[in-house]
DSSP file (Angstrom, degrees, kcal/mol; ACC not computed):
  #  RESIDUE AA STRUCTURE BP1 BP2  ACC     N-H-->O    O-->H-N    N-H-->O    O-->H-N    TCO  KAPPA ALPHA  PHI   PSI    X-CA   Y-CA   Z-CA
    1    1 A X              0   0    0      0, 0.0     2,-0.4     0, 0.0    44,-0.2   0.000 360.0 360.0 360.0 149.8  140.0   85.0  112.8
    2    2 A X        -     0   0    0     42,-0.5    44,-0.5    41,-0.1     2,-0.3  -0.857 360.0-147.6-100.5 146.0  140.8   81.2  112.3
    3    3 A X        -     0   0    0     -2,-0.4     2,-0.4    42,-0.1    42,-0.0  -0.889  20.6-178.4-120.4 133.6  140.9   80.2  108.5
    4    4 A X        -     0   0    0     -2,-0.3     2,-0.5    42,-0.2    -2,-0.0  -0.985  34.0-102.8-134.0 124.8  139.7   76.4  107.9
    5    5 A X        -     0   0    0     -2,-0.4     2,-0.3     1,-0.2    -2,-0.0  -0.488  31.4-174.8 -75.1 118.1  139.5   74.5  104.5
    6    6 A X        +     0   0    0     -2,-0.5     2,-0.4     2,-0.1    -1,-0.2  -0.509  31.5 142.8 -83.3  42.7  135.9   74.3  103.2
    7    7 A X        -     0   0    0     -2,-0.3    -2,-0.0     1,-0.1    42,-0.0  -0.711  54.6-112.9 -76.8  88.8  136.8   72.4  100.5
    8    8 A X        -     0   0    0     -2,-0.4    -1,-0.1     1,-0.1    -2,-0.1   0.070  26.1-127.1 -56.8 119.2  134.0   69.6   99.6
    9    9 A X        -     0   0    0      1,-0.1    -1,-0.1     2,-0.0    -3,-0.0  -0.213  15.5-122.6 -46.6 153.3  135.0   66.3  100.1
   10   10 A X  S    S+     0   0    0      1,-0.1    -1,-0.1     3,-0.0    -2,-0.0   1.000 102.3  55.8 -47.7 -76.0  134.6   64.0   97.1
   11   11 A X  S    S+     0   0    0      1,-0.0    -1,-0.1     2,-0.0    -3,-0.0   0.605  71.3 139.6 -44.9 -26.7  132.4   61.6   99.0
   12   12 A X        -     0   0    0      1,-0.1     2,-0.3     2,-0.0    -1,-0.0   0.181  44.4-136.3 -33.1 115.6  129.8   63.4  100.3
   13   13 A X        -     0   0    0      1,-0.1    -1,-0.1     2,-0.0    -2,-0.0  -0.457  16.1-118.2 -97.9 141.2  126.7   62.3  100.4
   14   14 A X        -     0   0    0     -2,-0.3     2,-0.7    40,-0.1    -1,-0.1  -0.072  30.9-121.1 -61.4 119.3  123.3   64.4   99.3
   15   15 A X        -     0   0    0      1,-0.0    -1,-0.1     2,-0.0    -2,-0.0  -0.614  40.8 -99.9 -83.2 103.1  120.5   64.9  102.4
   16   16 A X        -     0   0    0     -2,-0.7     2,-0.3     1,-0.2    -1,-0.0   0.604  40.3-115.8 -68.3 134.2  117.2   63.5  101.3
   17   17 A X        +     0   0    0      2,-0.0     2,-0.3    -3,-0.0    -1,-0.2  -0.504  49.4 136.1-100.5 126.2  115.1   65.8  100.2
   18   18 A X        -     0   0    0     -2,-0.3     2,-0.5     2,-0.0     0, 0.0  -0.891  39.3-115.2-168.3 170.6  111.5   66.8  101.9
   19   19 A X        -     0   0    0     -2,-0.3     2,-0.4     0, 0.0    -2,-0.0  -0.838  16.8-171.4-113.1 127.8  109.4   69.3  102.9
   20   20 A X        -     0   0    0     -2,-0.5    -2,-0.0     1,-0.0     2,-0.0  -0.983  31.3 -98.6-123.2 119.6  108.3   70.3  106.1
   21   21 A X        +     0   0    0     -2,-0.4     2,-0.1     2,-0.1    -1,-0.0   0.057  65.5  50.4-122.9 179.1  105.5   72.9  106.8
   22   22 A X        -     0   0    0      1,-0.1     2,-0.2    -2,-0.0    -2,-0.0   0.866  55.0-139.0-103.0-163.8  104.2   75.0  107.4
   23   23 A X        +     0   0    0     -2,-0.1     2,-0.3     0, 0.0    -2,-0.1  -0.433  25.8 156.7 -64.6  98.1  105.1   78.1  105.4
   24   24 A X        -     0   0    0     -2,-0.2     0, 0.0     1,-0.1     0, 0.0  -0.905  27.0-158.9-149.6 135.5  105.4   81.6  106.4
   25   25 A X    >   +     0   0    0     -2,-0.3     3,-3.7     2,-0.1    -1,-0.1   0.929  55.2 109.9 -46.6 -61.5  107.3   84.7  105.0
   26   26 A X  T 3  S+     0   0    0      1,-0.3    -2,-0.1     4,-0.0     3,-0.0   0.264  94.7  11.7 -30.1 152.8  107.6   87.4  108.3
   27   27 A X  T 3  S+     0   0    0      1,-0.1     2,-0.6     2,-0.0    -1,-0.3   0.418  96.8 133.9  63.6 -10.0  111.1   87.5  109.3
   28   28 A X  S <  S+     0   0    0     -3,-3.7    -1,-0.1     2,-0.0     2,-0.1  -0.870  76.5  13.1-123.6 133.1  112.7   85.6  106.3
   29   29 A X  S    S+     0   0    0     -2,-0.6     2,-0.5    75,-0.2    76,-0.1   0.580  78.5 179.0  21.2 155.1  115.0   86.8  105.3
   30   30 A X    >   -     0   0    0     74,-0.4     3,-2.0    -2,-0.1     2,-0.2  -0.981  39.7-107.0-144.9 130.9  116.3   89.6  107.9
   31   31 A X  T 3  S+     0   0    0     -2,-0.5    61,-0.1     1,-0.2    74,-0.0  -0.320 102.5  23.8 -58.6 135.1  119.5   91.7  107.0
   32   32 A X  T >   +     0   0    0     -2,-0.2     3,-2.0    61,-0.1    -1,-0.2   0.246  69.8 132.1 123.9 -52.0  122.3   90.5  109.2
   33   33 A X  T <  S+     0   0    0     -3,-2.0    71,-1.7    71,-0.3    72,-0.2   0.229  73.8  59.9 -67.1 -10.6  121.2   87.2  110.1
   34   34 A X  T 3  S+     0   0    0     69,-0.2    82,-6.3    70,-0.2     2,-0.8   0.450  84.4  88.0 -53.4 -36.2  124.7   86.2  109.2
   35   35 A X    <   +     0   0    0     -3,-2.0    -1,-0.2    80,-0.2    61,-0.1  -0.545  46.9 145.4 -96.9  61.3  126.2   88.3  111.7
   36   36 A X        +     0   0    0     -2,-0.8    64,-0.4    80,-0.4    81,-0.3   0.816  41.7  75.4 -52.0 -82.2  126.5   86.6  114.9
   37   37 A X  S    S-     0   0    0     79,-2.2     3,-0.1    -3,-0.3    59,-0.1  -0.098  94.1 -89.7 -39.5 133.6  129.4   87.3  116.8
   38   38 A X    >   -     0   0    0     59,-0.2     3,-1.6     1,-0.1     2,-0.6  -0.196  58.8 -86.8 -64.0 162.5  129.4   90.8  118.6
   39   39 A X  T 3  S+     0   0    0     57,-1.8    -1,-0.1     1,-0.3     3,-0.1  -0.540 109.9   7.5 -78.6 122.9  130.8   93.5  116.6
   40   40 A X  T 3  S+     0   0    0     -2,-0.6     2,-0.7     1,-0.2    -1,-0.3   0.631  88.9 164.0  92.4  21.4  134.8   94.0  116.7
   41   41 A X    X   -     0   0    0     -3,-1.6     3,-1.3     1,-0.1    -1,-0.2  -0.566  36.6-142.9 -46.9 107.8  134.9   90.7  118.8
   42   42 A X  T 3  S+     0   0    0     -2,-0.7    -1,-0.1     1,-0.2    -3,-0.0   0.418  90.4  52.5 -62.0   7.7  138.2   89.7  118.7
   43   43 A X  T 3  S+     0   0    0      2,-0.0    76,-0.7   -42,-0.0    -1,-0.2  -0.052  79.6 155.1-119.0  33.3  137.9   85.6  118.5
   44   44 A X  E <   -A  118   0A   0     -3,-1.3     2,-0.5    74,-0.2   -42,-0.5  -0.190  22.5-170.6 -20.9 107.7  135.5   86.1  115.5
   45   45 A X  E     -A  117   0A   0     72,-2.7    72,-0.8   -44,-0.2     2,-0.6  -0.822  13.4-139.7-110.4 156.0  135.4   83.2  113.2
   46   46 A X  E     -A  116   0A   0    -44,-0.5   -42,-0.2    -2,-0.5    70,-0.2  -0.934  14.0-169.0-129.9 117.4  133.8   82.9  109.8
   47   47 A X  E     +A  115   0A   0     68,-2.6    68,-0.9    -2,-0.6     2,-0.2  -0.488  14.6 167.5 -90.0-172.8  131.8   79.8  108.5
   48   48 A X        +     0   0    0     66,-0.2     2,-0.4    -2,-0.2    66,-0.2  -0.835   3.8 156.0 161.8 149.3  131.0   79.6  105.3
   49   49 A X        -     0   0    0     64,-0.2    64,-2.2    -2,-0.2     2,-0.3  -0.914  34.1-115.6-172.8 179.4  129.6   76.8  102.8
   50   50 A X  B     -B  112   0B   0     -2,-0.4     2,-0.4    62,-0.3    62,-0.2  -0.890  20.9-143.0-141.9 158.1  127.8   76.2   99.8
   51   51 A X        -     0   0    0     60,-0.7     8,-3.1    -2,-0.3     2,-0.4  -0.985  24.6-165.4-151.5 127.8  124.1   74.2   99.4
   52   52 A X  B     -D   58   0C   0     -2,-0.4     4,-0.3     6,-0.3     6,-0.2  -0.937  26.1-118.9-144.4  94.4  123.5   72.0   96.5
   53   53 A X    >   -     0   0    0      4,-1.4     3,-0.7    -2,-0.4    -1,-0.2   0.377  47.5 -98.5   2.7 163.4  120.9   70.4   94.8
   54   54 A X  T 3  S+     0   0    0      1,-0.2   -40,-0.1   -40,-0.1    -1,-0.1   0.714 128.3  53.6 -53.2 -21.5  121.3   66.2   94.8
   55   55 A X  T 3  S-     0   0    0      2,-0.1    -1,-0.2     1,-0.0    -2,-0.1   0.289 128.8-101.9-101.8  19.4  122.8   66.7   91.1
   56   56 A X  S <  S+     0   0    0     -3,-0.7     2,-0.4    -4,-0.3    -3,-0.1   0.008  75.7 143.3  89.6 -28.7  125.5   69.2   92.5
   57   57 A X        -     0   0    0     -5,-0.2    -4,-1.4     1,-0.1    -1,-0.2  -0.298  58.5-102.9 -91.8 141.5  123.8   72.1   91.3
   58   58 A X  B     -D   52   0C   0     -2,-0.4     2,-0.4    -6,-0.2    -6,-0.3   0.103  27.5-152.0 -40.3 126.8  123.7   75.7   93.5
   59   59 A X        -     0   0    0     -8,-3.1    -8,-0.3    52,-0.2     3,-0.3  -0.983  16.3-160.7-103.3 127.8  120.1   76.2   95.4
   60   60 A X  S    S+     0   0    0     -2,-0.4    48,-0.2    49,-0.2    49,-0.1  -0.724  70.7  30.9 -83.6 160.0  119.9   80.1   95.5
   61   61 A X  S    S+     0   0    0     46,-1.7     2,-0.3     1,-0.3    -1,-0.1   0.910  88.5 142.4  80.5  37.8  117.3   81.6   98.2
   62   62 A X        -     0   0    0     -3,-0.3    45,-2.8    46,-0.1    -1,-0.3  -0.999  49.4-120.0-134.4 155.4  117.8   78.6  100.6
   63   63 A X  E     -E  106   0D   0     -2,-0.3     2,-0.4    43,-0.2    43,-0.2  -0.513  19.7-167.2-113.4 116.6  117.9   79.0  104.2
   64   64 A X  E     -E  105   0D   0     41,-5.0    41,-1.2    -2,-0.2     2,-0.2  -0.939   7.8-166.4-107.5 129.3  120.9   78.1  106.7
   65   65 A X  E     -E  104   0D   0     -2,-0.4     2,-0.3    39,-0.2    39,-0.2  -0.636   7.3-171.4 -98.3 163.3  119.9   78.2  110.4
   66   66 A X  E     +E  103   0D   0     37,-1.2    37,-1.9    -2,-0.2     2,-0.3  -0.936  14.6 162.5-149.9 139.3  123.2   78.2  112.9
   67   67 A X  E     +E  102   0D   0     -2,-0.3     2,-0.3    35,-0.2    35,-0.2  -0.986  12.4 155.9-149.1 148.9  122.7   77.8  117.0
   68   68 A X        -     0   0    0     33,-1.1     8,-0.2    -2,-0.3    -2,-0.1  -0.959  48.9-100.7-166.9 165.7  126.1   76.7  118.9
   69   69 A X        -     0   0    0     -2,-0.3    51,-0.2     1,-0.2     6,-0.2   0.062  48.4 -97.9 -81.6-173.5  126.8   77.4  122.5
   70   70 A X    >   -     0   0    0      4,-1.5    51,-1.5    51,-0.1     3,-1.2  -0.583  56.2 -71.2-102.7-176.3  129.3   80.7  123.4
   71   71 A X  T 3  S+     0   0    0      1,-0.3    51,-0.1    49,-0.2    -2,-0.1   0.617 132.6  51.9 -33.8 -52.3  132.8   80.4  124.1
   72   72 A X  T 3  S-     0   0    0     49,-0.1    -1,-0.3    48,-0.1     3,-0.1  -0.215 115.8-103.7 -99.6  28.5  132.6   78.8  127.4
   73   73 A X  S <  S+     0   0    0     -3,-1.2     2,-0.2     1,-0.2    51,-0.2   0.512  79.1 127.5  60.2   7.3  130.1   75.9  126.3
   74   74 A X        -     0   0    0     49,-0.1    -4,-1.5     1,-0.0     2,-1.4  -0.695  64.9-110.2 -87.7 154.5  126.9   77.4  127.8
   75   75 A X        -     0   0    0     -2,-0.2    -6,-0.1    -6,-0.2    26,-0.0  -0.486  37.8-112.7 -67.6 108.2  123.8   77.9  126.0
   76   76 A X        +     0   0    0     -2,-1.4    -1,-0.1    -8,-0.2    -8,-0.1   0.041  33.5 179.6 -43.2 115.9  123.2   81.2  125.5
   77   77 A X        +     0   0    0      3,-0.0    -1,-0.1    24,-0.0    23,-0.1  -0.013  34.4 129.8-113.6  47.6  120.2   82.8  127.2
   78   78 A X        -     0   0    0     21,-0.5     2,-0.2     1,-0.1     3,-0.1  -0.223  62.7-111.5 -64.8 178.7  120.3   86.3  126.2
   79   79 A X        -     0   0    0      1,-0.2     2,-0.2     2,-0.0    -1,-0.1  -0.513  60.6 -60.2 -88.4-170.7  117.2   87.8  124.8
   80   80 A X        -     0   0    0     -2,-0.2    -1,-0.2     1,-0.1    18,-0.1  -0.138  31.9-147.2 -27.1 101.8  117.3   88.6  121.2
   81   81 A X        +     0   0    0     -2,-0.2    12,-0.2    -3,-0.1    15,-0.2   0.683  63.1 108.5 -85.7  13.3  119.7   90.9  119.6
   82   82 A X        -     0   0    0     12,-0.2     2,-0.4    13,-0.1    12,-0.3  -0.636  57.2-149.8 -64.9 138.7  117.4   92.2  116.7
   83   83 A X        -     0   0    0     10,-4.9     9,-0.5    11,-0.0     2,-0.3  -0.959  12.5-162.6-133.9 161.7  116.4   95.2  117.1
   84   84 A X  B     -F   91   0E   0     -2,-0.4     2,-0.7     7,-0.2     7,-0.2  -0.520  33.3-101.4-113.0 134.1  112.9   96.4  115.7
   85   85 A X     >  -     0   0    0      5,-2.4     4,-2.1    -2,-0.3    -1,-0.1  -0.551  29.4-142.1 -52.8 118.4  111.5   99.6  115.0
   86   86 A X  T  4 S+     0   0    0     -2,-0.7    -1,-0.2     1,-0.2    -2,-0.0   0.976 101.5  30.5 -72.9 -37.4  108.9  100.4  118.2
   87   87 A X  T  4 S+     0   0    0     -3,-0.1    -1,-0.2     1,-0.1    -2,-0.1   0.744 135.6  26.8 -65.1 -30.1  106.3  102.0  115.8
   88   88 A X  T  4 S-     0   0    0      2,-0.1    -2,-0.1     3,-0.0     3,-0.1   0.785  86.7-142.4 -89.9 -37.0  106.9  100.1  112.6
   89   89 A X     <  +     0   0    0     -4,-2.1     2,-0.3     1,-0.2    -5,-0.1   0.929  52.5 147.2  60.6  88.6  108.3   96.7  114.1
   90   90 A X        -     0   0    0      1,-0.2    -5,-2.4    -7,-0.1    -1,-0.2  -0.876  59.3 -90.4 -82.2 155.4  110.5   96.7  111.2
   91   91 A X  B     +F   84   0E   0     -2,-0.3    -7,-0.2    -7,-0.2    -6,-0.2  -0.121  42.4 172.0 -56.0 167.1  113.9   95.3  111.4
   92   92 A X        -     0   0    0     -9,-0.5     2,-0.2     1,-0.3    -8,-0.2   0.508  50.7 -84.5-147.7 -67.4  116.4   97.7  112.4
   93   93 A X        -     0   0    0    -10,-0.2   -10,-4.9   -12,-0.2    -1,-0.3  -0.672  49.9 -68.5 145.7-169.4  119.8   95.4  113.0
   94   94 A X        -     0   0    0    -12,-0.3   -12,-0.2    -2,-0.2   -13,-0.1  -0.552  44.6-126.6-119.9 137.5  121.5   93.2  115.9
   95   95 A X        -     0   0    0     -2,-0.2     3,-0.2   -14,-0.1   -13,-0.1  -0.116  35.6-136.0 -98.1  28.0  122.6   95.7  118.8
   96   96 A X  S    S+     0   0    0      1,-0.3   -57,-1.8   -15,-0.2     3,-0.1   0.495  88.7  83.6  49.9  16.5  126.0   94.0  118.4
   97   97 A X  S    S+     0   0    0    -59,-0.2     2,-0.6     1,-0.1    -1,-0.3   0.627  76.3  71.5-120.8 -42.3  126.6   93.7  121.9
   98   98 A X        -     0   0    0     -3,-0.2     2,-0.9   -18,-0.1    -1,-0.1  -0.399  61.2-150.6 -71.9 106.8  124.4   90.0  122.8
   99   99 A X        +     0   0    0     -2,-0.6   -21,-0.5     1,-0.2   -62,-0.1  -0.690  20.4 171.5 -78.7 118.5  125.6   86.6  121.7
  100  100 A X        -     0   0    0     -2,-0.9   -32,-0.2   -64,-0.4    -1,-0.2   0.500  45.8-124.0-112.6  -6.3  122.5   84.6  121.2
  101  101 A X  S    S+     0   0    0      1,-0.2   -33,-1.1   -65,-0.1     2,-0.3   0.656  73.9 120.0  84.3  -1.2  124.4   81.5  119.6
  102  102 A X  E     +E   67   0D   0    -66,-0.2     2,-0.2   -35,-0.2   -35,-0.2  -0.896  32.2 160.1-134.0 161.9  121.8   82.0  116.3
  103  103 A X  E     -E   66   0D   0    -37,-1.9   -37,-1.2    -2,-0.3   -69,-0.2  -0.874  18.7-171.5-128.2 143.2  121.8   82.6  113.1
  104  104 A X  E     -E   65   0D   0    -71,-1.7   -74,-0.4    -2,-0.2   -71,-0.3  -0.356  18.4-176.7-142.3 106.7  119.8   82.4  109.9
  105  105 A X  E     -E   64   0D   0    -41,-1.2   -41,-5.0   -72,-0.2     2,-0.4  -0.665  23.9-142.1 -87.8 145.0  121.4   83.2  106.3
  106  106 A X  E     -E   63   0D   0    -43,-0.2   -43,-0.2    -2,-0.2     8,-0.1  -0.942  28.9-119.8-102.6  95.3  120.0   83.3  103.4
  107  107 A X        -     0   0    0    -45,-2.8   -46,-1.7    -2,-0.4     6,-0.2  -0.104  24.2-125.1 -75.7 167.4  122.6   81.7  100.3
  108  108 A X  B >>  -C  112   0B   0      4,-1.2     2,-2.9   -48,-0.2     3,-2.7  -0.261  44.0 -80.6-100.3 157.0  123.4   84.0   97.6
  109  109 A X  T 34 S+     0   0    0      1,-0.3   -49,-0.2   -49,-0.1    -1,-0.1   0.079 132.8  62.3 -80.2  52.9  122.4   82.4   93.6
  110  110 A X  T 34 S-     0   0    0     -2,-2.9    -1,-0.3   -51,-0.2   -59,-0.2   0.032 123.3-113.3-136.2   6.5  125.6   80.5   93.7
  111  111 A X  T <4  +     0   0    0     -3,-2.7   -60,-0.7     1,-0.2     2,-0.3   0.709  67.1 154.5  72.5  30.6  124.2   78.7   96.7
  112  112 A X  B  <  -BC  50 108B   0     -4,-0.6    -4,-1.2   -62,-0.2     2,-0.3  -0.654  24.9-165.7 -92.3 132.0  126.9   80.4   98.7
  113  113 A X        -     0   0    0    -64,-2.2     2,-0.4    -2,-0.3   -64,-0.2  -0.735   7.3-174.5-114.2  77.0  126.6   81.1  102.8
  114  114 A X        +     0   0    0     -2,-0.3     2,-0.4   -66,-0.2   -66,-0.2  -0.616   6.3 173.7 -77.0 119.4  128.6   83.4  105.5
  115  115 A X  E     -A   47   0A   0    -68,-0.9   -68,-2.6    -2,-0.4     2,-0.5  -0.980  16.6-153.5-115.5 143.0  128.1   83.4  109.0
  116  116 A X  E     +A   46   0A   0    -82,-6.3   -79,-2.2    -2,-0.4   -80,-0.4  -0.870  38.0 135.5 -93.4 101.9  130.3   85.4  111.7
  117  117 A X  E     -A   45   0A   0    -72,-0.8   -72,-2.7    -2,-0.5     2,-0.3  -0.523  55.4 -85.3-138.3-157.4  130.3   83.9  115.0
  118  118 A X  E     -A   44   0A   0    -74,-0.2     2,-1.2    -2,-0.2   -74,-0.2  -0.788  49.7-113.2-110.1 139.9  132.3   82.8  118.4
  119  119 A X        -     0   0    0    -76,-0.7   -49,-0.1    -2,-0.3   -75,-0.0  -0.626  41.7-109.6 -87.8  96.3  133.7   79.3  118.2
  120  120 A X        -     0   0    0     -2,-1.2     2,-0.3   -51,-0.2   -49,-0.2   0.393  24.2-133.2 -37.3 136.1  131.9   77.2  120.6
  121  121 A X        -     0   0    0    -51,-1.5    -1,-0.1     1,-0.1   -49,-0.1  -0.648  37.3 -80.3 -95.9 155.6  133.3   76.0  123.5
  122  122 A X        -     0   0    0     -2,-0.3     2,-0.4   -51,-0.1    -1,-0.1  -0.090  44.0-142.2 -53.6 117.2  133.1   72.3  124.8
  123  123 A X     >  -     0   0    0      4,-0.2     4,-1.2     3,-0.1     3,-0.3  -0.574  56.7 -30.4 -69.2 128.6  129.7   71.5  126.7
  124  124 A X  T  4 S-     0   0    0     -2,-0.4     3,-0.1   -51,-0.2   -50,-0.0  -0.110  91.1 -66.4  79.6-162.6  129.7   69.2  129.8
  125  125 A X  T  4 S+     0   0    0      1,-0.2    -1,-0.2     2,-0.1    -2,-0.0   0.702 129.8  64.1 -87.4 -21.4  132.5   66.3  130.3
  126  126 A X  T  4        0   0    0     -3,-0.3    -1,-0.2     1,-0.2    -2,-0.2   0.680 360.0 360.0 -81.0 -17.0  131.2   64.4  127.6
  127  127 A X     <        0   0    0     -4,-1.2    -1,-0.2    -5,-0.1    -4,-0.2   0.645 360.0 360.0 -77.9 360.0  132.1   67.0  125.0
């Protein structure tokens, strides 16, 4: 794994707060959602980050989506790796084999976030 300082610049500036609709529970939070990267991959990276009010202060229970290309700069088009109860539909876990490039974590009440994933390779010429 590569270790990167995630240290918050002084300057940073706050992103403008609104709300965008609408609203629905199913599926949010799902255990996991953090956990990107196939399991025992060996070029495994860890982000990680913090989410902060305008006045500095930690929002717990808010919601980080992550989508990035694979290794080799394609988008990924696997299907899903949840997998789901077939009688319940309840969550189950990520079958740990599929890179889907997505994410979505939930921060912790210090407004704290870990994802594991692959560190995206350059798209196109332009990248």
């Amino acid at each position: 794994m590569t270790k990167i300082d995630t240290s918050r610049p002084e300057t940073v500036l706050p992103t403008p707060s609104h709300t965008v609709g609408p609203f629905y529970g199913h599926a949010l939070p799902f255990p996991g959602g953090g956990d990107i990267a196939p399991i025992g991959h060996p070029d495994t990276i860890v982000l990680q980050g913090y989410i902060t009010d305008g006045e500095g202060n930690p929002l717990p229970d808010a919601f980080v989506e992550l989508w990035s290309a694979d290794p080799d700069g394609n988008i990924p088009k696997a299907d899903g790796s949840i997998r789901r109860d077939p009688a319940s539909g309840g969550y189950l876990g990520r079958n740990g084999v599929e890179f889907t490039g997505w994410g979505r974590i939930q921060t912790d009440a210090n407004g704290h976030w870990t994802a594991r994933t692959l560190r995206p390779g350059a798209r196109g010429r332009s990248a």
